[in-house]
Each structure stands twice: as C-alpha cells, then as structure tokens.
C-alpha positions in Angstrom: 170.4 -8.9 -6.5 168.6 -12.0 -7.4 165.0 -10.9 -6.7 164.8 -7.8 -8.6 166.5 -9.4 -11.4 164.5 -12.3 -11.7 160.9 -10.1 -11.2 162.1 -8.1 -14.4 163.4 -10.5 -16.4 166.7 -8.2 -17.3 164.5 -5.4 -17.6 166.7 -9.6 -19.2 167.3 -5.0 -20.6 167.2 -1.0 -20.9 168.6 -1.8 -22.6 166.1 -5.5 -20.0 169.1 -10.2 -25.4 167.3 -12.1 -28.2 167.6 -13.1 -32.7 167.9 -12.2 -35.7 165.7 -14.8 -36.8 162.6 -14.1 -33.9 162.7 -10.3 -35.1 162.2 -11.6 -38.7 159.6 -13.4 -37.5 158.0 -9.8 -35.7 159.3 -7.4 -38.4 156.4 -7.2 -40.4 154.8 -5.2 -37.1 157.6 -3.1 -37.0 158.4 -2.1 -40.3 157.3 0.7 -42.6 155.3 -0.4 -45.2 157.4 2.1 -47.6 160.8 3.2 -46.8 161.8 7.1 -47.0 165.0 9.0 -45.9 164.3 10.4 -42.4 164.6 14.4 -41.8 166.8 14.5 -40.1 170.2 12.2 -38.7 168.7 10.3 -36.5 171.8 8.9 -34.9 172.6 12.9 -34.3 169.2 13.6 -32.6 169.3 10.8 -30.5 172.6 12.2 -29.4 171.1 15.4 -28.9 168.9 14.0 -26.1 172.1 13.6 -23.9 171.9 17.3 -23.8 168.1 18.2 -23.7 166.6 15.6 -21.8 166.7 16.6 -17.7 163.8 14.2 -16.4 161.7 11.2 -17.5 158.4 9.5 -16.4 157.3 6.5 -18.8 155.4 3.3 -18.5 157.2 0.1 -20.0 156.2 -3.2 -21.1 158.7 -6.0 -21.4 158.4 -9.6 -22.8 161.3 -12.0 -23.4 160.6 -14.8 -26.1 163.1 -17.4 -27.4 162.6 -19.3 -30.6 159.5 -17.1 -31.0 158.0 -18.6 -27.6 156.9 -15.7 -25.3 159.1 -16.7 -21.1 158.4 -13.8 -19.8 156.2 -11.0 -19.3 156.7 -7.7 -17.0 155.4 -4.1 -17.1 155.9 -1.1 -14.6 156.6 2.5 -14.3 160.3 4.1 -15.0 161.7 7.3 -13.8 164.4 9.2 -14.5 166.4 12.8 -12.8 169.6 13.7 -14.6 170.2 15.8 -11.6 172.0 12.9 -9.5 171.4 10.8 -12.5 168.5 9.2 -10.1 166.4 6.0 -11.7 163.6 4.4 -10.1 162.2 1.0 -11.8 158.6 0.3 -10.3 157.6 -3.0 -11.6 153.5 -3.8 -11.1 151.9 -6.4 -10.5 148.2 -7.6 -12.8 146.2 -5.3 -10.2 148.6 -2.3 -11.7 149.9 -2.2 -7.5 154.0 -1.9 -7.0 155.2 -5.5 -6.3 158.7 -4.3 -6.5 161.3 -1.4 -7.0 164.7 -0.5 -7.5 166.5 2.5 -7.0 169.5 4.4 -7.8 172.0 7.4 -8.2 173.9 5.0 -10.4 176.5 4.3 -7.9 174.3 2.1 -5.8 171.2 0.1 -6.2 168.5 -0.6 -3.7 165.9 -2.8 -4.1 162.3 -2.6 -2.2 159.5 -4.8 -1.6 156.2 -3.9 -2.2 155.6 -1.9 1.1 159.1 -0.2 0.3 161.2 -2.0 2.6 164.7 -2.7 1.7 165.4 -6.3 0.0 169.1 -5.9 -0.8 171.0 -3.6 -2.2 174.6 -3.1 -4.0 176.6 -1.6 -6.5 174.9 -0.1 -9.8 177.8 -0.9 -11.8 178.1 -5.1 -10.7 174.5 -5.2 -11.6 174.1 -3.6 -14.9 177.1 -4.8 -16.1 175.7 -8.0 -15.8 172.2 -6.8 -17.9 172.1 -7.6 -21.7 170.0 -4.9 -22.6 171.4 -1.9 -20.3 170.0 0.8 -23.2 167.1 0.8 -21.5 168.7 2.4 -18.5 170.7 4.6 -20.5 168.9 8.0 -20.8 170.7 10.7 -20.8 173.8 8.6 -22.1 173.0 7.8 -25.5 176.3 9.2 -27.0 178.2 6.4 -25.2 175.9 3.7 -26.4 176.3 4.9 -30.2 180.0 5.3 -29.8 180.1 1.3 -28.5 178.0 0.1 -31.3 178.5 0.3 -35.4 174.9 2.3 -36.1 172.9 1.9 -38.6 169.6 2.9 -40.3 167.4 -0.3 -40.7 164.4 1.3 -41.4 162.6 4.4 -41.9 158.8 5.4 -42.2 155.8 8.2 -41.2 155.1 5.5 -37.8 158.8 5.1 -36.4 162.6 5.4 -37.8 164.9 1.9 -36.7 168.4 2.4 -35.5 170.2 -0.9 -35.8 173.2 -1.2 -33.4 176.0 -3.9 -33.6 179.3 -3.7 -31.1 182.6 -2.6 -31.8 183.9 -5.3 -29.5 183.3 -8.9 -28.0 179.4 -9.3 -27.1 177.2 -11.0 -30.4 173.9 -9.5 -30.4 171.7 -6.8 -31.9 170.2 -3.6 -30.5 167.0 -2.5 -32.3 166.2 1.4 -31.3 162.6 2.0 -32.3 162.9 6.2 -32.6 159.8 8.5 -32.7 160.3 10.0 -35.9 158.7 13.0 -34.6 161.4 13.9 -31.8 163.5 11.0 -32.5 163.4 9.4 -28.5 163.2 5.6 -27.8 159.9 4.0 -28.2 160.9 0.6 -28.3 164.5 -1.1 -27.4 164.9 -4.6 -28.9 167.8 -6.6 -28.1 168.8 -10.2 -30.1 171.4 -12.7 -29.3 170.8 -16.5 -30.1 167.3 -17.6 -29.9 166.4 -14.8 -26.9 164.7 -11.6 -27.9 163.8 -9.1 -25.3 161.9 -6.3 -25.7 161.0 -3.2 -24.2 157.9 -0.1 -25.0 158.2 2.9 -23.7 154.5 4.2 -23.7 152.7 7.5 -22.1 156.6 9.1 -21.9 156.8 12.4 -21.0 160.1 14.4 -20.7 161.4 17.5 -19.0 159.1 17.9 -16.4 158.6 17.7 -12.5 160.1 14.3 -10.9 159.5 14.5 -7.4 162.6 13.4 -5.6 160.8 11.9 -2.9 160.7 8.8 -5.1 164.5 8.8 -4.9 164.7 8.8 -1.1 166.3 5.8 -0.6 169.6 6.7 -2.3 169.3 10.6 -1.9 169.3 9.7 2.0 172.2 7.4 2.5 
C-alpha cells in the first residue's frame, strides 16, 4: 500500500495527525472573531448526515506541517456512494491530471496509476486502520466517530462552527471538525498529535446527487 500512502501523505487523514501548539499558531484564521451559540446542536446535525447524505463529489486540499513547517502538500478529487459504501480518492498532479487513485467498497482497496492500471491492492480495514486522520473517509459514519471521541464545541461564529474531538481511549491527538454553519457538513478536518498537524478542505462539495458508478469499476467488478 506504500505508494498511495506515501502520494497522499495520510490523506497522513479523512480523517489524511498534528498539535496543539501549530493550531494556536493557525487559529487566528480559523476562529470567529466573536463567539455566538450556534442554532442548532451541531454534534446532532452532523449526526443527522449519517442519515441524509446518499452521495458526495468534493475537491480536497491537504498539507501536513510539523513545528509549523509545511512537509507536505497534496490536493485531488473525492467521491463518495453510500450505496455499496463506494469511495474513490483521485489525487492530481500541478497540471490538475490524475497521477493516482484509490478505490473502494470499504472491504477492499485498489490502487491505480495514472492510466488506471492496478498498483496494488488489499484490505480497506489494514489500511485505514493504519491512517491517523480516517474522518476524512468517514462520510456517512459520523455517529461512530462522535461516539469514539469526547465532543466538544470549540468555537462558533457567522463563517464556520468548530467541533473539537478528543478519544475515549488510547490514541493522544485532536480532531478539529470545521462545520458549515449553514448545513453543518465538514469543511475542514484538522487532526493534532505532537508537532504534526494535518489538514484537510473540503471545497466545491456537493451532496446528494448523481455519482456515476463507472468510477467505482474496479471494486464493483471483482
């Protein structure tokens, strides 16, 4: 799995790990310059997209940093079919062309080349267990993220609401879930342990309609 884990740096998480002290250093771009209570539970509305959301086209943006030193930069397309629970990572290259993609019912993974031919391929599970920021490949299963974590509201404001999730259990790090305070989805994932920092934007999303499954072809045609 080496190749497609290297050329997204995760996605080095989804959820593509990172500090405390780097997202001090970034928080003044993140944070709302004056705090007010959001609408609505935000916690509860992002659980509410385990129900409504069905499909998922979105460009992403990744970059690792640690100390505050930018190691990594990647950016690509990211689908999504809850029918088959079907994910396709499409990771470009400067001239915005495919240089590599993975793809997956979430039982197994297959990763192309830039032409589409097979690299390797294996079990989902062995490698996004070993992903520190697997909330970015987590749509459509955000209940089972919140119930991992202790949640809580960081901040709050008219640009975006901040979910700040800690877990129940073993693993040291952060999870930063940037929520459009309009419909309360992802549109940043930040996740913090030591001196690493990745993070990953969601940008041009749209939900709930037509994903062709001919991007899925690789796993629907085993």
């Amino acid at each position: 799995m080496k190749p497609f884990i290297n050329s997204v740096c995760l996605l080095a998480a989804l959820l593509c790990c990172a500090a405390p002290a780097v997202y001090a250093k970034n928080q003044a771009q993140t944070k709302p310059a004056a705090q007010e209570a959001p609408a609505k539970d935000p916690a509860a509305m992002l659980r509410a997209w385990d129900k409504n959301l069905s499909t998922l086209a979105t460009d992403f943006e990744q970059t690792s940093s640690y100390d505050g030193v930018v190691i990594s930069r990647s950016h690509g397309k990211l689908y999504y079919k809850k029918a088959g629970n079907l994910l396709r990572l499409d990771t470009l290259n400067d001239e915005q062309k495919t240089d590599q993609s993975a793809v997956t019912d979430k039982k197994t993974l297959k990763v192309l080349d830039a032409k589409g031919k097979l690299i390797t391929s294996g079990a989902w599970a062995d490698w996004v267990n070993g992903q520190p920021n697997k909330a970015l490949f987590d749509f459509g299963n955000y209940s089972a993220l919140l119930d991992a974590h202790q949640v809580k509201l960081f901040s709050s404001g008219k640009e975006r609401i901040i979910l700040l999730l800690t877990p129940k259990q073993q693993a040291d790090y952060k999870l930063y879930l940037l929520l459009n305070p309009q419909d309360y989805f992802p549109q940043s994932i930040i996740i913090e342990a030591d001196l690493m920092q990745t993070k990953a934007d969601l940008k041009n999303t749209v939900k709930n309609k037509a994903v062709s499954q001919n991007l899925f072809k690789e796993v629907l045609n085993k």
